[in-house]
Structures are given as C-alpha cells and as structure tokens.
C-alpha positions as CSV (number, residue, x, y, z in Angstrom):
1,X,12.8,-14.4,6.5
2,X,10.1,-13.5,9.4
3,X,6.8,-13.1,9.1
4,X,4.6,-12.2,11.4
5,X,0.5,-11.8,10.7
6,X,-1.5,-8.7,12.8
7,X,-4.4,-9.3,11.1
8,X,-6.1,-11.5,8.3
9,X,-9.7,-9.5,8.3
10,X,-11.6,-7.2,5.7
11,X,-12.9,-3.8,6.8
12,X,-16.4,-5.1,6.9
13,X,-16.0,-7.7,9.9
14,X,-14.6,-8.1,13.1
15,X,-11.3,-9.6,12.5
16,X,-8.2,-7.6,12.7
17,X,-6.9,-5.9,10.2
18,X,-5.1,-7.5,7.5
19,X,-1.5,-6.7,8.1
20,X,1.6,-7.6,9.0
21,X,5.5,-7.8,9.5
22,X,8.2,-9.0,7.1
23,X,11.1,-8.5,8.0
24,X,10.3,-6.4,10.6
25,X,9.1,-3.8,7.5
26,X,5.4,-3.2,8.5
27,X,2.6,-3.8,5.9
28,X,-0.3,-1.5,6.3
29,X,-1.4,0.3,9.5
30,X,-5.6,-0.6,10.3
31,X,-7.1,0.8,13.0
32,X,-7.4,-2.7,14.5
33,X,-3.8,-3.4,14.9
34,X,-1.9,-0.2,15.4
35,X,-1.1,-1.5,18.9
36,X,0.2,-4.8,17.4
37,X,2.7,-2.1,15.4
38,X,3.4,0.1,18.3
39,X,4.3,-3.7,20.5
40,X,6.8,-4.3,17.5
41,X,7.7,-1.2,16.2
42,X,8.7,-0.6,12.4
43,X,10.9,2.0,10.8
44,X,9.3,1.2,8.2
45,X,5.6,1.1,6.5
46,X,4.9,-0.2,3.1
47,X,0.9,1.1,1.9
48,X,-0.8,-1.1,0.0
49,X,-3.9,1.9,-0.8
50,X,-5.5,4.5,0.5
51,X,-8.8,2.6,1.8
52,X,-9.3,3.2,6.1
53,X,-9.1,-0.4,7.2
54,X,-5.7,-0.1,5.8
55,X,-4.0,3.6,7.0
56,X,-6.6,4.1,10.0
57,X,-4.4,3.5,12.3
58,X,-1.5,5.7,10.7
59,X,-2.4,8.9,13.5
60,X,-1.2,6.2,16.6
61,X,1.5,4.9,14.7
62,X,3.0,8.6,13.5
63,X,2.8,9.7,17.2
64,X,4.5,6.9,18.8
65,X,6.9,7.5,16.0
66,X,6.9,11.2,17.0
67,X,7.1,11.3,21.1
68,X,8.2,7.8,21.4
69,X,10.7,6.0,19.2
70,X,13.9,7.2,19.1
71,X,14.2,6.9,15.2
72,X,12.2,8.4,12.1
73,X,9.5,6.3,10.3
74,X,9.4,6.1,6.5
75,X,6.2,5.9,5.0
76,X,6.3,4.4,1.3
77,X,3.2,4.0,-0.7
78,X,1.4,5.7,-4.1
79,X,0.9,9.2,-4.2
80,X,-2.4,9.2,-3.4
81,X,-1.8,7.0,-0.2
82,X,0.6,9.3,0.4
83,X,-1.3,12.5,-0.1
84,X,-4.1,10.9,1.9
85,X,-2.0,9.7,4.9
86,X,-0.6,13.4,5.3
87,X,-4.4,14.7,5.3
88,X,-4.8,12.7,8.2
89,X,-1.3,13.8,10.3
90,X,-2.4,17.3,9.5
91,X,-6.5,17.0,10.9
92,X,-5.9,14.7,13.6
93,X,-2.6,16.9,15.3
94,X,-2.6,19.8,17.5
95,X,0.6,22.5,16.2
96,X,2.8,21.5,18.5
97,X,2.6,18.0,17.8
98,X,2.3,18.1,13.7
99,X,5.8,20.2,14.1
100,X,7.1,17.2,15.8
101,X,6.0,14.6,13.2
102,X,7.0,17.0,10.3
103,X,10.7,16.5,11.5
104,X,9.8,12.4,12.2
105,X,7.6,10.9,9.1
106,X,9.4,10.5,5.9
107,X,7.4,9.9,3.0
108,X,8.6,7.4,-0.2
109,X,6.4,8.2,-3.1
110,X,6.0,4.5,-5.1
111,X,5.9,4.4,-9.2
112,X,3.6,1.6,-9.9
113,X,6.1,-0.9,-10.6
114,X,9.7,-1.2,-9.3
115,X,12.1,-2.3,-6.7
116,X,13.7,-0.8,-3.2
117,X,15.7,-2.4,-1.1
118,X,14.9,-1.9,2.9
119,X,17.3,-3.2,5.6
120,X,19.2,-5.8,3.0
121,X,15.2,-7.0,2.0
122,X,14.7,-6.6,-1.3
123,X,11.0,-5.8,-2.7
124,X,9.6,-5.5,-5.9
125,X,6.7,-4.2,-6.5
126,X,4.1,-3.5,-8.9
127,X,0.0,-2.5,-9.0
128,X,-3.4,-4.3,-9.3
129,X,-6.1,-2.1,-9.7
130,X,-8.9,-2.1,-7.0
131,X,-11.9,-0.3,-7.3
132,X,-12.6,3.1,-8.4
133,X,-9.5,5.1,-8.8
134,X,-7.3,2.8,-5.8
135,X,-4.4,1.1,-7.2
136,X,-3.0,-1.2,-4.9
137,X,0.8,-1.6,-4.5
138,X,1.7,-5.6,-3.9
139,X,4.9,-6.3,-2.8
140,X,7.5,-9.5,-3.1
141,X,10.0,-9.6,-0.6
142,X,13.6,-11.5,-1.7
143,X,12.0,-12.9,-4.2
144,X,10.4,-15.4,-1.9
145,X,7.3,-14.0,-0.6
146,X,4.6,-12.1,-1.9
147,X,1.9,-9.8,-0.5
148,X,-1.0,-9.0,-2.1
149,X,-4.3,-8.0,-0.9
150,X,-7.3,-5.7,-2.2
151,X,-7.2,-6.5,-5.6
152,X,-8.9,-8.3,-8.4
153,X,-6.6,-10.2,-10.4
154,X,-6.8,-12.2,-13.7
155,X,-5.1,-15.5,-14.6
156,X,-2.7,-13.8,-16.6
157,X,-1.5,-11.6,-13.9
158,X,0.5,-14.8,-12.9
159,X,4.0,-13.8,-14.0
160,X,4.6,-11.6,-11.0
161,X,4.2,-14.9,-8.6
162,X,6.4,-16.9,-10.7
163,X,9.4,-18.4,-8.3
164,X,7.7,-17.1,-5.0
165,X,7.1,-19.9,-2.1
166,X,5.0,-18.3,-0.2
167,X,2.0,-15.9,-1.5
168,X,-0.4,-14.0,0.8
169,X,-3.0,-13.4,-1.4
170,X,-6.6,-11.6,-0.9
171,X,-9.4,-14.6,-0.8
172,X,-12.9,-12.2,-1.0
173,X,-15.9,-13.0,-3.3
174,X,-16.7,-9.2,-2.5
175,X,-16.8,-6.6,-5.4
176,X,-13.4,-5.5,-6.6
177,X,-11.5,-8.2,-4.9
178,X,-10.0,-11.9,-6.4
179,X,-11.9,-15.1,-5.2
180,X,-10.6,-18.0,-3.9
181,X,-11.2,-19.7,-7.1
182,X,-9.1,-17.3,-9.2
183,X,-6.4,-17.3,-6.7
184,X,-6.1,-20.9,-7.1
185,X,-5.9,-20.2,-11.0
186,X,-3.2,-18.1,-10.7
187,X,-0.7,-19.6,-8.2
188,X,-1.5,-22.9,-10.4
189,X,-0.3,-21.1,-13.8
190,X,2.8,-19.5,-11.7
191,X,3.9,-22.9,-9.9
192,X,3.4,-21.5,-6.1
193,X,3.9,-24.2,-3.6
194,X,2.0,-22.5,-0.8
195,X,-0.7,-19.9,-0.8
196,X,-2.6,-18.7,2.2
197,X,-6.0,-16.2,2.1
198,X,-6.0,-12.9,3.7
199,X,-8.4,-9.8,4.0
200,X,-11.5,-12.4,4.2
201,X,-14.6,-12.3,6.5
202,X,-16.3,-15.9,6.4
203,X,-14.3,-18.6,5.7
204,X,-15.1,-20.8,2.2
205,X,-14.1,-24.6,1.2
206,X,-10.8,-24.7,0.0
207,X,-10.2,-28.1,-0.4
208,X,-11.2,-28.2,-4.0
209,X,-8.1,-26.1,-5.0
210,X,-6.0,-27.7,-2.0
211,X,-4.7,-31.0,-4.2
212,X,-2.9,-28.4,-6.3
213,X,-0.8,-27.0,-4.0
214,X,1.7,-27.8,-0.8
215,X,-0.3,-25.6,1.2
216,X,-3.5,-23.7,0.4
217,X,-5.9,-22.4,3.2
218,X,-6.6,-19.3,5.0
219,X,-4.2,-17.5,7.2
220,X,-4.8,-16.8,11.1
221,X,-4.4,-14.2,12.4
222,X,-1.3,-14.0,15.0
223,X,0.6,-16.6,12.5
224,X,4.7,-16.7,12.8
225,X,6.8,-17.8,10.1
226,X,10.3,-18.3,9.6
227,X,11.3,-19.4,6.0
C-alpha cells in the first residue's frame, strides 16, 4: 500500500492542506494542494465533508480533469459534499466549459457507513460527526489504514480502528475536533501500533502517549509510505 501526504495542516494556518494519496485514490482536494493532485493525478476523490480547506481546490481539479486528463474523475462523498461540490462546478464555469465537465465528473453519493471497493482497494467507511450539520466520512483502506480527520471522537468510537496498523488521525484541541489526548485513548482501547496527527496547526508534546504505541507523532507533510 502507498501513501503519500499533500498536506497535514488545518484551514486556519499556513500549512498545506491536509490530504493525501492512498493508493493513488485521492483524499480531499484544499485549495493548498490542488497542484500536488493535478502533479499526481487521481481518478478518483474520496470527500471527507463539505468544509473549504477541504473541496476548495475541487474547481482546478474538475478542469484538469475536464481539458486535460484523458479519463473521467469520480467524485464520492455525502450528499451534501456532493451537493456542495456541484454548486461550485456550476459558479465557477463558463457554459462551454460546465458542458465539458458535465460529460467528465462522476459523482458517488456515500450512505454513512459502508464499503466500495476502488482499483482492487477496499474501503470502509463510516461517519463522525463534526460540527454543526457536517458529518465527516473516515475511511479504512484494506483493512490496514485508516483516515480520519475533522472529527470529534469518543473512546468508544474505537471499534472502527480495531486491526488497522496505521491510523491518520486529526490531532486539534480546536472546537469540534479530537485532541491528542483522546486519540491516544482510542488507538490504546483499539490496539493500534502506529498513529500519526494530521489537520493540526502548532505542534503539542506527544511523548506522554508515545510509550503506548510503536509510533505516535505528528505527520509531515510530503511523507511517503509503503506498507
């Protein structure tokens, strides 16, 4: 499995984006690291919500995948990501161009909990709310590798990690979001060797939580992995 990191950051500081590629299946589209996608590009987008730091670079993205890639992108997300996502095709093209991406962007609705499989990938998935009305999809690729960011999790939301070796997991003391100490809590309960912090600003002392774990610490951004 390969998994390469665009971006670790939250929309309210200047790191990129949190995204990435697993797979080569592309995780979220911030106006940060739409380059990054369009560098490596995906014929495929998982959402994980509706918020800009996370579908603002969707307009780039849909027009490379309009005038410039040879094959069709399919979008998959919840309806409202969805619904959203299309608001912003429709605004931001001229006529010519939405006709063009009408025929190109394929859009997967996502029930809150489930499983697709994506170029012999398998991912479940399943929802954490946010804040407000989002609902975040995370996602857990082969069984191995879980993403999940923008959401505030309890300890007993630890069954979904259960088995997983590696979990990209949101690290925020901001409102609506899990803290690093939780996090810990949860990958401790579920028996996760390795968990690294995304969609985080300032960086907080870990090493508390580290004794627990193979691997616990914040991921970089422009990280490779091959597991």
């Amino acid at each position: 499995m390969d998994i390469k990191i665009w971006g670790v950051g939250s929309g309210l500081c200047e790191r990129k984006n949190t995204s990435a590629q697993i797979n080569g299946i592309q995780i979220d589209a911030g106006p940060s690291v739409y380059q990054d996608i369009l560098n490596h590009f995906p014929e495929h987008l998982l959402i994980t919500h509706p918020h800009g730091d996370h579908i603002g670079g969707i307009w780039h993205v849909a027009l490379f995948a309009g005038f410039k890639s040879p094959k069709p992108l399919h979008i998959y997300g919840s309806s409202l990501s969805i619904e959203r996502i299309k608001h912003i095709i429709r605004e931001q093209s001229d006529h010519e161009a939405y006709q063009v991406l009408q025929q190109k962007l394929h859009y997967h609705i996502l029930p809150e909990k489930g499983s697709i499989t994506i170029n012999n990938t398998k991912i479940d998935f399943e929802t954490r709310h946010h804040i407000a009305e989002i609902h975040t999809h995370i996602f857990k690729f082969n069984d191995k590798v879980v993403w999940a960011t923008d959401i505030h999790e309890t300890e007993e939301d630890f069954p979904f990690y259960q088995g997983t070796d590696l979990v990209f997991h949101v690290m925020y003391r901001g409102k609506a979001h899990t803290t690093p100490e939780m996090v810990a809590r949860i990958m401790k309960r579920a028996h996760v060797p390795r968990v690294l912090g995304i969609h985080y600003c300032d960086k907080k002392d870990l090493t508390p939580y580290a004794k627990d774990f193979q691997e616990f610490r914040y991921a970089e951004e422009g990280e490779s992995f091959h597991l």
